[in-house]
MIFI-755654 format. One record per residue (C-alpha): y, z, x; residue in three letters; residue number from 1. Coordinates in Angstrom, 2 decimals. Layout:
N
@c2: Y c3: Z c1: X type: Ala seq: NUM
...
This chain:
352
@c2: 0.00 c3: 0.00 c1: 0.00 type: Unk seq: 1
@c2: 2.50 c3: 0.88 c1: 3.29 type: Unk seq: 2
@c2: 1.61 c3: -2.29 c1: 4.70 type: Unk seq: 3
@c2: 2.25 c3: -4.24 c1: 0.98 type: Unk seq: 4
@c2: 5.65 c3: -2.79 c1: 0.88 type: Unk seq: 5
@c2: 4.97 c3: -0.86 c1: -2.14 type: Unk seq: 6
@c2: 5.69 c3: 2.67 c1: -0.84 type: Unk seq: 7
@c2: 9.68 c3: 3.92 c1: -0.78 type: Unk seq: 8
@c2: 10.59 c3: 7.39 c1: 0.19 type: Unk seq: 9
@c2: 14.65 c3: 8.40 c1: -0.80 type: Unk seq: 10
@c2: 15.13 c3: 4.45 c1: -1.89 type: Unk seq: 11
@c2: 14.02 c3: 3.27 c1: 1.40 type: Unk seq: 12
@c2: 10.64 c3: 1.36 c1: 2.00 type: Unk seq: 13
@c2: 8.04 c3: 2.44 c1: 4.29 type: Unk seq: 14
@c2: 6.87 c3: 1.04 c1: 7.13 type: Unk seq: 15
@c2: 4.22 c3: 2.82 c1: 8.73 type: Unk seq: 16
@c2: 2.28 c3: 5.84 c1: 7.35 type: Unk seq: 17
@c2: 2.76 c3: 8.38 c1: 10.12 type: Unk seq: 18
@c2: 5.81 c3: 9.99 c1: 7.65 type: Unk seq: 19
@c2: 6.24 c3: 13.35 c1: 6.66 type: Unk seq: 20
@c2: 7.18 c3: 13.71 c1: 3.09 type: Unk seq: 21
@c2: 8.32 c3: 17.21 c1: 1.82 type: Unk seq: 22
@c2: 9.01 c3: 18.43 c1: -1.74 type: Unk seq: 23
@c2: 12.47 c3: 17.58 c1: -2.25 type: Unk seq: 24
@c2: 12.16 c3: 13.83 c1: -0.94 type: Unk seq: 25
@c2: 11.39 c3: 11.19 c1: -3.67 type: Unk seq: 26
@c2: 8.70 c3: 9.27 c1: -2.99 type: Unk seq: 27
@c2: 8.34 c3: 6.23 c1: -5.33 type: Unk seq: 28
@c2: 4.98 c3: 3.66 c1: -5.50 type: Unk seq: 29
@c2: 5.29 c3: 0.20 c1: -6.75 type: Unk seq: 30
@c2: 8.96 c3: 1.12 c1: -8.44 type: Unk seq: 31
@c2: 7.49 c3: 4.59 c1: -10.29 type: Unk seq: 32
@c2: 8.14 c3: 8.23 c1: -8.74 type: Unk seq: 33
@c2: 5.42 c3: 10.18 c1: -8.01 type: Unk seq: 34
@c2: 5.10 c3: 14.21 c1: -8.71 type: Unk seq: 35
@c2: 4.79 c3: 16.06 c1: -5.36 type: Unk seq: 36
@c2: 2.65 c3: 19.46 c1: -5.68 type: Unk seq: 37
@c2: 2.86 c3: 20.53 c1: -2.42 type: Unk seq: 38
@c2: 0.46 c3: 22.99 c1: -0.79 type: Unk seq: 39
@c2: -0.69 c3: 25.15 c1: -4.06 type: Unk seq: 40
@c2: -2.10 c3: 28.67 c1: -4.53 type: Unk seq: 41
@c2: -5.79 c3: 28.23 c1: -6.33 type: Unk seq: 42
@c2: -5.27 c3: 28.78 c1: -9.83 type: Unk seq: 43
@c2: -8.16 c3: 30.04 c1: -12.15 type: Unk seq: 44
@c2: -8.69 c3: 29.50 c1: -16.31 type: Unk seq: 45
@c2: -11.29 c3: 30.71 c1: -18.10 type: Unk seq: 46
@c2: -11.34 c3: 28.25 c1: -21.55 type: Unk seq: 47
@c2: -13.39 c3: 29.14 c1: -24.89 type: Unk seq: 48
@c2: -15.06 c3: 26.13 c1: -25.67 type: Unk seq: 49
@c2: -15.62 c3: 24.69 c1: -29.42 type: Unk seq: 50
@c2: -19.28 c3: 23.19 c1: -30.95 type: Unk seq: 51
@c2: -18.46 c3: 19.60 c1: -31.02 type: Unk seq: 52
@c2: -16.75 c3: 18.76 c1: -27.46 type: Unk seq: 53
@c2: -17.37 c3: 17.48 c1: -24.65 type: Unk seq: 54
@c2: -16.76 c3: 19.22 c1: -21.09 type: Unk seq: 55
@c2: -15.37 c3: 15.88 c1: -19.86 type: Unk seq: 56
@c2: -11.87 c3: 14.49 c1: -18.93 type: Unk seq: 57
@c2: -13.00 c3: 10.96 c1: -20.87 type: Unk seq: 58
@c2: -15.48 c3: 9.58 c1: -23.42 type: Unk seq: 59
@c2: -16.28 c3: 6.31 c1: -23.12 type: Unk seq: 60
@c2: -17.50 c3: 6.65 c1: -26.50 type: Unk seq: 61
@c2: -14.28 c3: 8.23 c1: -27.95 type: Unk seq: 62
@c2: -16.00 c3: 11.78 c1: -28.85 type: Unk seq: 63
@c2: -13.76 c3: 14.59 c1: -28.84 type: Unk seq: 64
@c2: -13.14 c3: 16.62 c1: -24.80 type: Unk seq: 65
@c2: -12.33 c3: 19.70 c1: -24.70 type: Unk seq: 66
@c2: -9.28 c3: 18.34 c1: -21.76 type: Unk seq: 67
@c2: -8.31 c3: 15.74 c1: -24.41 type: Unk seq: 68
@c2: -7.54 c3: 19.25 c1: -26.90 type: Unk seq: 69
@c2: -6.31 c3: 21.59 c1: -24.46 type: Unk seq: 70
@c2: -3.92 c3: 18.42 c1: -23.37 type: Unk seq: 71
@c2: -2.31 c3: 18.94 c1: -27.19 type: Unk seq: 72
@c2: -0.79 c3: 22.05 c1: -26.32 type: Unk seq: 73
@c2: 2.72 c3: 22.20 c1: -24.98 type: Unk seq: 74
@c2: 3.37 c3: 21.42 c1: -21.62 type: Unk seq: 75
@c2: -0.41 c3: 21.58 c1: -20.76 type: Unk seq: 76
@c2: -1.10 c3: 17.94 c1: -20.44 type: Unk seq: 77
@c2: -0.47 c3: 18.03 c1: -16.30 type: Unk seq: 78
@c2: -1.78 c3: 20.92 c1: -15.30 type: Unk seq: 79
@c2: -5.07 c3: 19.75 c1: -17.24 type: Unk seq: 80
@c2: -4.90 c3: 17.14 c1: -15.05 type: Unk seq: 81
@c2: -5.12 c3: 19.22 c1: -11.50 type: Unk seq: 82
@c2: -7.95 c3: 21.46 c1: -12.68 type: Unk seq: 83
@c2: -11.65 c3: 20.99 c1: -12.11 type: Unk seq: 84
@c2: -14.20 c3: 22.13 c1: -14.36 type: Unk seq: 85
@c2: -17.00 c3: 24.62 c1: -12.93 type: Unk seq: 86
@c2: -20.23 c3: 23.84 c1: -14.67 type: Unk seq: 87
@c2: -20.72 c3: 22.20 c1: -17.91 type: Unk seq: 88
@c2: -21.52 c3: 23.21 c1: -21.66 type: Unk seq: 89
@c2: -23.64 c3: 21.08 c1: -24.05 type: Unk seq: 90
@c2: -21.94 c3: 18.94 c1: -26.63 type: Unk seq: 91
@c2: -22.89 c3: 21.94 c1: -29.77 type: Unk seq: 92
@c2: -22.53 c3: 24.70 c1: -27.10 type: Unk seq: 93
@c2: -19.31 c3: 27.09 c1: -27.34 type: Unk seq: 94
@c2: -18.38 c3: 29.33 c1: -25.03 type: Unk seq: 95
@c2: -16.51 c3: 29.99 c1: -21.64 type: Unk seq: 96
@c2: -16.11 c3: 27.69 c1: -19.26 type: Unk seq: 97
@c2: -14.22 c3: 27.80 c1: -16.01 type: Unk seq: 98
@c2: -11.55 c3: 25.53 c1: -14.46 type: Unk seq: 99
@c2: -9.53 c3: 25.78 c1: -11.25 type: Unk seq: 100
@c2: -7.53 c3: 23.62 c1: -8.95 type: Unk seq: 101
@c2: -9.86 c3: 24.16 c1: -5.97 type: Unk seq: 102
@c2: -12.60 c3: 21.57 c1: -5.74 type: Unk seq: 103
@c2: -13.82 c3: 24.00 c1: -2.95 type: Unk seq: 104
@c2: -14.25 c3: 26.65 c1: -4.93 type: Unk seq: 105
@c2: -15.69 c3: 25.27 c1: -7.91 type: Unk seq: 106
@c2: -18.70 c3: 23.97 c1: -5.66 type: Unk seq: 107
@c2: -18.94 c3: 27.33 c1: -4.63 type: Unk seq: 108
@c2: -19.27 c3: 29.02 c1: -8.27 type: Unk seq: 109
@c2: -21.76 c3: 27.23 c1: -9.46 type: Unk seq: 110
@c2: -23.85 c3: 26.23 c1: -6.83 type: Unk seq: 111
@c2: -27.52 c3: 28.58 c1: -7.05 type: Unk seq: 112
@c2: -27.75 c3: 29.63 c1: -3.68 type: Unk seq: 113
@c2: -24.46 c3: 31.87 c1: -4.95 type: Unk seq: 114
@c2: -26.84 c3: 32.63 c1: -8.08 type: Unk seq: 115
@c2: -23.80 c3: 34.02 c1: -10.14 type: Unk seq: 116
@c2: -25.04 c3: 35.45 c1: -13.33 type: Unk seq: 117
@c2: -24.32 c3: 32.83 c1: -16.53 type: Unk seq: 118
@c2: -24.21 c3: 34.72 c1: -19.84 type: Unk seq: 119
@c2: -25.56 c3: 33.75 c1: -23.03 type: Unk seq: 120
@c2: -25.60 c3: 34.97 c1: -26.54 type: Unk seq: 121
@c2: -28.70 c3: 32.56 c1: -28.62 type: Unk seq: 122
@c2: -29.28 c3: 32.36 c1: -31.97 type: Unk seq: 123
@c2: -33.06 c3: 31.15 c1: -32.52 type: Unk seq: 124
@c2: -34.87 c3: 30.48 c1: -35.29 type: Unk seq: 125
@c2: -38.21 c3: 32.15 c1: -35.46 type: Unk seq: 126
@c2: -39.47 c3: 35.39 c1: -34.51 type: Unk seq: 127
@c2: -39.44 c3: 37.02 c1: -31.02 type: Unk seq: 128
@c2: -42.31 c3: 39.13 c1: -30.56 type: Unk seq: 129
@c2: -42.21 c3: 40.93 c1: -26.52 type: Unk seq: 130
@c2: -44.33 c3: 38.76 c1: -24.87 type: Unk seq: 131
@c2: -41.98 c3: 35.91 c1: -25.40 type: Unk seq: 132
@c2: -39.03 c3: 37.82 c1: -24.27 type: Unk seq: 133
@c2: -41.70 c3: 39.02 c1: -21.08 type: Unk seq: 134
@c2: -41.92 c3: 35.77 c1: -20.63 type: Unk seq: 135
@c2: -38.39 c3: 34.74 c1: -19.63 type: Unk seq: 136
@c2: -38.47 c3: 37.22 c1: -17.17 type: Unk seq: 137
@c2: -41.70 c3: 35.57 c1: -15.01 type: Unk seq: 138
@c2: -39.52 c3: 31.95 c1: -14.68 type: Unk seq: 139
@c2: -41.19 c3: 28.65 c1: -15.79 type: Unk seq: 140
@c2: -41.98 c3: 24.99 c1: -15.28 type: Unk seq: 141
@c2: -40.71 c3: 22.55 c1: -18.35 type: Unk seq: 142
@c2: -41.80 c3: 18.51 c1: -17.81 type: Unk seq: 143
@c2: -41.93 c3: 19.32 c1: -13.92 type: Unk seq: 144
@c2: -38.61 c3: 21.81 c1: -14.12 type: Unk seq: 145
@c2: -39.05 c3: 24.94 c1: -12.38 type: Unk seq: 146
@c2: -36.78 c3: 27.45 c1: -13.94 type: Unk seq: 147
@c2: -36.44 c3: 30.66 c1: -12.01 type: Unk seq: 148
@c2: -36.92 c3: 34.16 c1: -14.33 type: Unk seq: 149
@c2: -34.07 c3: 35.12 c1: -16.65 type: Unk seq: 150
@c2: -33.68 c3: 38.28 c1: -18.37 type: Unk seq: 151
@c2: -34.36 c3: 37.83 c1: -22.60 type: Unk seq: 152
@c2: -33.28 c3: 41.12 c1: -24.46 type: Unk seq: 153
@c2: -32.82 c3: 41.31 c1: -28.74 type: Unk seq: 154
@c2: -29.59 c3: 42.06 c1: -29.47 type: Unk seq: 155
@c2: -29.32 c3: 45.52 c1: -30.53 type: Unk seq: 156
@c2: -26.95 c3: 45.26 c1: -33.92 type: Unk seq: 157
@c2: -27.52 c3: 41.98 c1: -34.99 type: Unk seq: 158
@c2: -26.75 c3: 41.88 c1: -39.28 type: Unk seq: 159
@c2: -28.86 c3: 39.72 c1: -41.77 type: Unk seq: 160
@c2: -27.90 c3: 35.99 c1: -42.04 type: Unk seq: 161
@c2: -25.08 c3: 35.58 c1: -45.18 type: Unk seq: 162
@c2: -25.06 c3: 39.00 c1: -45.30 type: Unk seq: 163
@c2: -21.65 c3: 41.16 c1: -45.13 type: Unk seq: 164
@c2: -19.71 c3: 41.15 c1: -42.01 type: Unk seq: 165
@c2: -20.14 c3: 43.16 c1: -39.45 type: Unk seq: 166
@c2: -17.08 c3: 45.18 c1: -37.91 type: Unk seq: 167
@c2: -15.74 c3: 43.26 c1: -34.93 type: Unk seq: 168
@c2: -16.08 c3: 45.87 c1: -32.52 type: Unk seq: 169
@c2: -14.57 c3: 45.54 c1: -28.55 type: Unk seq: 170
@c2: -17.61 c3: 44.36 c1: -27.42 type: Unk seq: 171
@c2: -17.46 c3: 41.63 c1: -29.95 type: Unk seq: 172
@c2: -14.37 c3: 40.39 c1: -29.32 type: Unk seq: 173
@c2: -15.48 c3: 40.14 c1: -25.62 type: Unk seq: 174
@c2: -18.33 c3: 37.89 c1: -26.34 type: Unk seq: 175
@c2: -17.11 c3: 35.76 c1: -28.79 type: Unk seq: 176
@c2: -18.47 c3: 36.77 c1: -31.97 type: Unk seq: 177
@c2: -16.92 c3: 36.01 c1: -34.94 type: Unk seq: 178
@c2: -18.43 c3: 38.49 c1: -37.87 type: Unk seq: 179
@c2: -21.21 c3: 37.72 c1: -40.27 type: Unk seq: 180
@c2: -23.08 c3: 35.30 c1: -38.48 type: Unk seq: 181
@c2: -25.85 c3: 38.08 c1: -36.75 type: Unk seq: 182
@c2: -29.27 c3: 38.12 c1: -36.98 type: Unk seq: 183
@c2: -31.56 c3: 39.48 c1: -39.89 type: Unk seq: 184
@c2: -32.75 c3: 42.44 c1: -41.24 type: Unk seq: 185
@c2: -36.56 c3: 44.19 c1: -40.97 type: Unk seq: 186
@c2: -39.14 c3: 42.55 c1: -42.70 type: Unk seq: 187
@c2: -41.27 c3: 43.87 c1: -45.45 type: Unk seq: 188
@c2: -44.28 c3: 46.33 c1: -44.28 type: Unk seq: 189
@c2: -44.35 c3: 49.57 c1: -42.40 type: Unk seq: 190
@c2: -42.65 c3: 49.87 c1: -39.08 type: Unk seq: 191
@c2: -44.99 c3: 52.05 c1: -36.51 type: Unk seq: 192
@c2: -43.40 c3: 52.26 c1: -33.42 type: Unk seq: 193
@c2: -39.23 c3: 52.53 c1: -31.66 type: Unk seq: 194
@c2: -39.88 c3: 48.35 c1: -30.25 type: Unk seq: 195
@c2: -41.22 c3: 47.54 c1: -33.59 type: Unk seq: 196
@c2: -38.19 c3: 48.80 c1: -35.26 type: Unk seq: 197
@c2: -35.35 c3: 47.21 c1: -32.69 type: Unk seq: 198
@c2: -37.26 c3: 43.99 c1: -33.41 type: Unk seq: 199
@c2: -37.21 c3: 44.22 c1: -36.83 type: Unk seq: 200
@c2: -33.57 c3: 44.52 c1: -36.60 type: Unk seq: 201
@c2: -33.69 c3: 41.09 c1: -35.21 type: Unk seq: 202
@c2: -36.11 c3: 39.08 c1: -38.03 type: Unk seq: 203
@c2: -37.18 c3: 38.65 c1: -41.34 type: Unk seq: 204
@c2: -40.85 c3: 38.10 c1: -41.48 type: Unk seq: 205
@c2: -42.25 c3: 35.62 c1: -44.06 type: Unk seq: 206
@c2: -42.49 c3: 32.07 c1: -45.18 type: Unk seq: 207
@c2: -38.44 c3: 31.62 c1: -45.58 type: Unk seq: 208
@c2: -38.23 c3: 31.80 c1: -41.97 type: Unk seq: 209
@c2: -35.79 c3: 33.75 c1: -39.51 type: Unk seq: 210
@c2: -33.07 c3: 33.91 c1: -37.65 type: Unk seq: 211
@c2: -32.73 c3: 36.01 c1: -34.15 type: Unk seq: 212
@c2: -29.91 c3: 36.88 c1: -32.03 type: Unk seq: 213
@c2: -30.86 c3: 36.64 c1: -27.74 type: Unk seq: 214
@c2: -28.82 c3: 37.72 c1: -25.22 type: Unk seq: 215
@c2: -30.07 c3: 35.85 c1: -22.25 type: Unk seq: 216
@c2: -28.72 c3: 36.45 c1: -18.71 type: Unk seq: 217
@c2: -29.73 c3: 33.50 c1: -15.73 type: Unk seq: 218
@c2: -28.35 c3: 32.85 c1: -12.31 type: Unk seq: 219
@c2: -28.96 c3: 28.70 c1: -12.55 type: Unk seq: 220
@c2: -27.25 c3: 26.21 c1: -14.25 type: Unk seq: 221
@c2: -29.34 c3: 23.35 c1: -14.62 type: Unk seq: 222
@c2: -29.06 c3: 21.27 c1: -17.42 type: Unk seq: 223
@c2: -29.83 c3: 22.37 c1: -21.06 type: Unk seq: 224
@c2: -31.88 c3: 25.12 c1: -19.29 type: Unk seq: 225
@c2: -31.69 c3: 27.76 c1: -22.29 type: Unk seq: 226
@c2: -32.32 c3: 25.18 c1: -25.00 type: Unk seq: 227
@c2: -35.41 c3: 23.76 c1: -23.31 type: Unk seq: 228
@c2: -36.55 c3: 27.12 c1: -21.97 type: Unk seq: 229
@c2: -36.47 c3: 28.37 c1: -25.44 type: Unk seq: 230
@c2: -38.18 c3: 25.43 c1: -26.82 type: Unk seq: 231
@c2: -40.79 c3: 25.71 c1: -24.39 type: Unk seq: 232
@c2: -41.51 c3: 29.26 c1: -26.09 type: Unk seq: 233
@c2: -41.39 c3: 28.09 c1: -29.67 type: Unk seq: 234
@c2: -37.74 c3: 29.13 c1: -30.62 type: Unk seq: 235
@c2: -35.63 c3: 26.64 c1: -31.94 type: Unk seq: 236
@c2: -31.84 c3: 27.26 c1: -30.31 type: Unk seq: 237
@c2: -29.59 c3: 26.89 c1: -34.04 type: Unk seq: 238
@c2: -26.57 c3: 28.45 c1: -31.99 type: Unk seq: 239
@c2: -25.29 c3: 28.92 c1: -28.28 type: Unk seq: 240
@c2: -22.79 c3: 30.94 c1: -26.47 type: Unk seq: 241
@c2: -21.72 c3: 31.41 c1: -22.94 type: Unk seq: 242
@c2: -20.08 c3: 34.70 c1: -22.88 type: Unk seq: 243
@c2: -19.66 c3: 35.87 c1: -19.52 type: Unk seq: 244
@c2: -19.58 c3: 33.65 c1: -16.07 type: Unk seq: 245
@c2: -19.86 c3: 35.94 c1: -12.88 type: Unk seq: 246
@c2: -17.04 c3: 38.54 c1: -12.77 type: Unk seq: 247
@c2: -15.40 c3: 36.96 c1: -15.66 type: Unk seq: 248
@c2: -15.81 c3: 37.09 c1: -19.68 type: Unk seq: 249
@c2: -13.98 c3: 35.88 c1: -22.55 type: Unk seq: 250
@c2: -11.53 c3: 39.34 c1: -22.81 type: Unk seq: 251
@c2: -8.27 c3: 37.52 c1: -24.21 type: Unk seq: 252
@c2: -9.20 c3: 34.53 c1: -24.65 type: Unk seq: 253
@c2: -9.44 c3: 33.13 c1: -28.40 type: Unk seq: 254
@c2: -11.54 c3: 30.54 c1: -30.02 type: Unk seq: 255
@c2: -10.48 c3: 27.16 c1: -28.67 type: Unk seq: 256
@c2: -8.04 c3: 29.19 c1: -26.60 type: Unk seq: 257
@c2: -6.78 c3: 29.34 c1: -23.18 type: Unk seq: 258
@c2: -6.47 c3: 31.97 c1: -19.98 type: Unk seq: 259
@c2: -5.18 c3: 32.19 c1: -16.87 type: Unk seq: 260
@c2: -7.51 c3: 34.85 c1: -14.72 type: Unk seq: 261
@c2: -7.13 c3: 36.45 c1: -11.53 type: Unk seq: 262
@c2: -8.94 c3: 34.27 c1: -8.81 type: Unk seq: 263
@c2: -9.30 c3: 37.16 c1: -6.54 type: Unk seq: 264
@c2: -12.20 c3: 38.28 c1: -9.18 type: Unk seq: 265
@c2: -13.86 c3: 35.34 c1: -7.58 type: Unk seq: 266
@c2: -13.21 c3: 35.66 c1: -4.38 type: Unk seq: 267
@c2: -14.92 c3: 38.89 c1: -4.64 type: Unk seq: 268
@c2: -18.00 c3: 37.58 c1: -6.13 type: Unk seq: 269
@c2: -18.58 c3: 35.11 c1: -3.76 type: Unk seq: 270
@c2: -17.73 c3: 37.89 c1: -1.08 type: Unk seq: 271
@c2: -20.41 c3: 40.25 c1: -2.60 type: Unk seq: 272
@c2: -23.04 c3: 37.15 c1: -2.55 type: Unk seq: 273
@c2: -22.69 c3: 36.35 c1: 0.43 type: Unk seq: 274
@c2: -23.26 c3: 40.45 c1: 1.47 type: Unk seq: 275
@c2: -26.34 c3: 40.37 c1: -0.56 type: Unk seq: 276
@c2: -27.53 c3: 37.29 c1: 1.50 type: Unk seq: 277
@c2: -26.85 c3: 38.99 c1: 4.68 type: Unk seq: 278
@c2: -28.43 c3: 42.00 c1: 3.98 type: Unk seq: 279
@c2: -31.50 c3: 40.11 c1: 2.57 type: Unk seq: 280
@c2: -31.79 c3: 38.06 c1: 5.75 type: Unk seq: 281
@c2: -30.77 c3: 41.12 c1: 7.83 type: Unk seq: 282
@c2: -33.97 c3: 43.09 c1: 6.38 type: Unk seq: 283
@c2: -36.51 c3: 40.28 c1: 6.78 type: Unk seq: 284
@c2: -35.56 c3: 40.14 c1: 10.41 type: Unk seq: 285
@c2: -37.96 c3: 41.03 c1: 13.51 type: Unk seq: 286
@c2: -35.40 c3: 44.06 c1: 14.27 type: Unk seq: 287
@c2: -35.29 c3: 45.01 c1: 10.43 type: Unk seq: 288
@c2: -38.51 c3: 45.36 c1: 10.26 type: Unk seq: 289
@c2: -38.79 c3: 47.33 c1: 13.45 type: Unk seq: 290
@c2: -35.89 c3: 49.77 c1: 12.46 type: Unk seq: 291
@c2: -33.11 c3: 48.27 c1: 14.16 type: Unk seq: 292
@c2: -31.83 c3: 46.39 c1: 11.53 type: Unk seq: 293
@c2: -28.40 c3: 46.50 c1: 10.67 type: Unk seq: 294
@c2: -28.94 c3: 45.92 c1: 6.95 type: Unk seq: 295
@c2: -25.56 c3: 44.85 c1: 4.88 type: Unk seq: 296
@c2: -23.46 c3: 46.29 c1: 7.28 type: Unk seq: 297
@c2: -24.01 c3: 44.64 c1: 9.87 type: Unk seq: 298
@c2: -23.26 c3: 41.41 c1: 7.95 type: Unk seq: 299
@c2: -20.36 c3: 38.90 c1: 9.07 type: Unk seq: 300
@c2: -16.95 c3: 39.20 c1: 8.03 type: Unk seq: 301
@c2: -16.61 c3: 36.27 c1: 5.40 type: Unk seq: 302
@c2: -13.33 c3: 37.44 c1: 3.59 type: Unk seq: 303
@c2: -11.38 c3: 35.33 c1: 5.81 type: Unk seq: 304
@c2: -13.82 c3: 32.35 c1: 5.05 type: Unk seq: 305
@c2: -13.51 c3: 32.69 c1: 1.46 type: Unk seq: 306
@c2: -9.44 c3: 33.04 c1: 1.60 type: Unk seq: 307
@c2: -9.77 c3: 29.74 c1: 3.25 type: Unk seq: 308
@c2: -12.14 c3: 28.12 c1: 0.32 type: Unk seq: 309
@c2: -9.19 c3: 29.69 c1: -2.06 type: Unk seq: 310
@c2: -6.65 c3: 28.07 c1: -0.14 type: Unk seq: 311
@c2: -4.70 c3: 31.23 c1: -0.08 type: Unk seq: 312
@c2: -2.22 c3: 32.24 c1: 2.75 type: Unk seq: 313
@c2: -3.31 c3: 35.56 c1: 3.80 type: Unk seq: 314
@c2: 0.55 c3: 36.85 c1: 3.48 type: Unk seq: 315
@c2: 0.73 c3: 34.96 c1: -0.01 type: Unk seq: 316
@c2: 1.09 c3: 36.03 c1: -3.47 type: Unk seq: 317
@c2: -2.07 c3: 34.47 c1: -5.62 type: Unk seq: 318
@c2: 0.01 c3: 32.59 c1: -9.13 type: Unk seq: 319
@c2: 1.02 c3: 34.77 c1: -12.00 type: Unk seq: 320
@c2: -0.54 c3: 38.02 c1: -13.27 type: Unk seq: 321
@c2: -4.02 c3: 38.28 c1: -14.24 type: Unk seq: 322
@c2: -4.52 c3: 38.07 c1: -17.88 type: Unk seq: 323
@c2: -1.57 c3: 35.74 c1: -18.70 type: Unk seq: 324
@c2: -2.17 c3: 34.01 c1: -21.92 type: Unk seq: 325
@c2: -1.39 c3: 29.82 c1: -22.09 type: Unk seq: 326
@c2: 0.06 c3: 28.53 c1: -25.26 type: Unk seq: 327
@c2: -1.61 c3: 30.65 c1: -27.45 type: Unk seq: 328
@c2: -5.03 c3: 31.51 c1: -26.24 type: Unk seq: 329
@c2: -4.81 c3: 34.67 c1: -26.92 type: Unk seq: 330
@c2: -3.37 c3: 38.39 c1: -25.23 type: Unk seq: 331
@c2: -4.17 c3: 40.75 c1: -23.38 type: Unk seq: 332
@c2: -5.89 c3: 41.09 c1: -19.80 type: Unk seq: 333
@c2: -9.43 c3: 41.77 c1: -18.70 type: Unk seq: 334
@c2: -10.00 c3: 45.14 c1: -17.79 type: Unk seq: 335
@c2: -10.87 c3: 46.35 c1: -14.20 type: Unk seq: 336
@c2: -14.08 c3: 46.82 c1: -13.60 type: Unk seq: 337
@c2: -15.35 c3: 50.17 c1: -12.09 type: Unk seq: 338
@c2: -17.35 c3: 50.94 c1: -9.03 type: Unk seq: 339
@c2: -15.66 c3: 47.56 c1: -7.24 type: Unk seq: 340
@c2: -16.60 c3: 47.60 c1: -3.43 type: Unk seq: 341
@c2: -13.31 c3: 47.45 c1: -1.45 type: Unk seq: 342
@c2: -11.96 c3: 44.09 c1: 0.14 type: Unk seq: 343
@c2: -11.72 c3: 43.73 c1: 3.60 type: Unk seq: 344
@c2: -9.09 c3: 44.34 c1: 5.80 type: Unk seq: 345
@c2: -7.79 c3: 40.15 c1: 5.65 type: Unk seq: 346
@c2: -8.81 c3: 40.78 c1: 1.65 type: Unk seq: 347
@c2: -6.38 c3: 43.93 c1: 1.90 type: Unk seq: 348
@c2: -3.89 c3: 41.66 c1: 3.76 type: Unk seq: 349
@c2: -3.96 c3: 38.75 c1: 1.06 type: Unk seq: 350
@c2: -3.90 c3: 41.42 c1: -1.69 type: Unk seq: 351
@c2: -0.85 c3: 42.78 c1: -0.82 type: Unk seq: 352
């Protein structure tokens, strides 16, 4: 394009490449100016996906994206634009998913050596008896797919389909439910034992069929692994939501809606995986094994890594306040999280 003539910095055309543009000089391609971001701090949303979108920028079919909605709201349509989703949601899936500006750290997220916990609440039809929800928990090959074990637990207060509406508690609002759409009541017959009962919380036994609420925790995200995990075991997935992705959940952040999050949060996760590794690798090791081994401690210092993945200056501020709502997508901020190990000292130095 330099060499066409096409390229004109402060009305003046270009002739070679080695130039330094800043941010206050107008740079202009083929007659049109460009926008100049400059060197940006990474910036973290968590959106609350609708059934019946696509986790796509485009469609070549014309279905509706959940970018092409969130590029409706005002002043939204260019900073849509910079982020990259992290991971993907099925077309009738709802739920969080994550966006930020750093392709870098996106990989990072959800690639499964991090094995950051995705979390799920499933509505199945059918009933769950234990060894189906043992099952999960042993991992699984579907058509040549080996899934690795997840953790399958009955919700505890799910309420009978079309019955009244539950009280949206905290917790609810947290994980996206909405009300009345829980699980069933007991079935008919005699209830002899504490599982029995929680289970028949879950169910209504008999020809009409049954409804079940899941909550299903896994560290992979392959595609459609709950649905065809599910299926494999006989229970047909009628509803799906991610609730919680790593350190963050949907706290604030309405239906359809919106948030801007803290990006240290993940910064720490990945900080803590990579610990974990260490001390995994640390105690398989010769010395380990022979009592010399260092264990986590003795692990490398990857804060300053990580800061670099974030893109963060280590004397920088990271964006705007965690928690701050965008056009409408709801209030509030997530609340701290207890028992948090302590950053490093270049973590301390960036947090400052």
């Amino acid at each position: 394009m330099v060499e066409d003539g096409r390229v004109a910095v402060n009305g003046e055309r270009v002739a070679t490449p080695a130039l330094v543009v800043g941010p206050d000089d107008k740079l202009l391609v083929d007659g049109k100016a460009l926008t100049f971001y400059g060197a940006q701090s990474t910036q973290v949303y968590v959106a609350n996906k609708l059934a019946g979108e696509l986790v796509t920028t485009d469609d070549p079919r014309g279905r509706p994206t959940l970018a092409g909605r969130l590029k409706q709201g005002r002043g939204l349509k260019g900073l849509i634009d910079r982020l990259k989703f992290v991971g993907r949601l099925d077309f009738n899936s709802e739920g969080l998913i994550l966006l930020t500006n750093s392709a870098s750290l996106a990989t990072r997220l959800e690639h499964p050596s991090i094995g950051l916990e995705r979390r799920y609440r499933v509505r199945v039809h059918g009933t769950v008896p234990d060894w189906k929800l043992a099952a999960f928990g042993r991992g699984v090959t579907v058509d040549g797919v080996r899934y690795k074990p997840m953790k399958a637990t009955l919700e505890p207060n799910s309420r009978r389909e079309g019955g009244r509406k539950a009280a949206a508690s905290g917790r609810d609002r947290r994980d996206g439910r909405g009300g009345g759409h829980g699980g069933d009541g007991p079935g008919p017959g005699k209830v002899k034992s504490a599982q029995n009962r929680r289970n028949a919380k879950h169910r209504k036994e008999g020809p009409g069929g049954s409804n079940s609420w899941l909550r299903i925790t896994c560290t992979e995200g392959k595609n459609r692994q709950v649905r065809r995990v599910c299926k494999h075991f006989g229970l047909d997935v009628n509803r799906l939501i991610r609730v919680g992705f790593g350190p963050f959940d949907l706290t604030g952040c309405d239906k359809g809606g919106l948030l801007k999050v803290d990006p240290k949060k993940a910064l720490r996760a990945l900080e803590l995986a990579d610990d974990q590794a260490a001390a995994v690798a640390s105690s398989a090791s010769p010395s380990a094994r022979g009592g010399g081994g260092g264990g986590a401690a003795a692990g490398k210092d990857t804060s300053g890594l990580e800061f670099g993945i974030l893109g963060l200056d280590a004397t920088a501020a990271v964006g705007d306040s965690d928690g701050a709502a965008v056009d409408g997508g709801g209030a509030g901020t997530e609340a701290p999280r207890r028992g948090r190990r302590p950053l490093t000292a270049a973590g301390a130095r960036a947090a400052k």
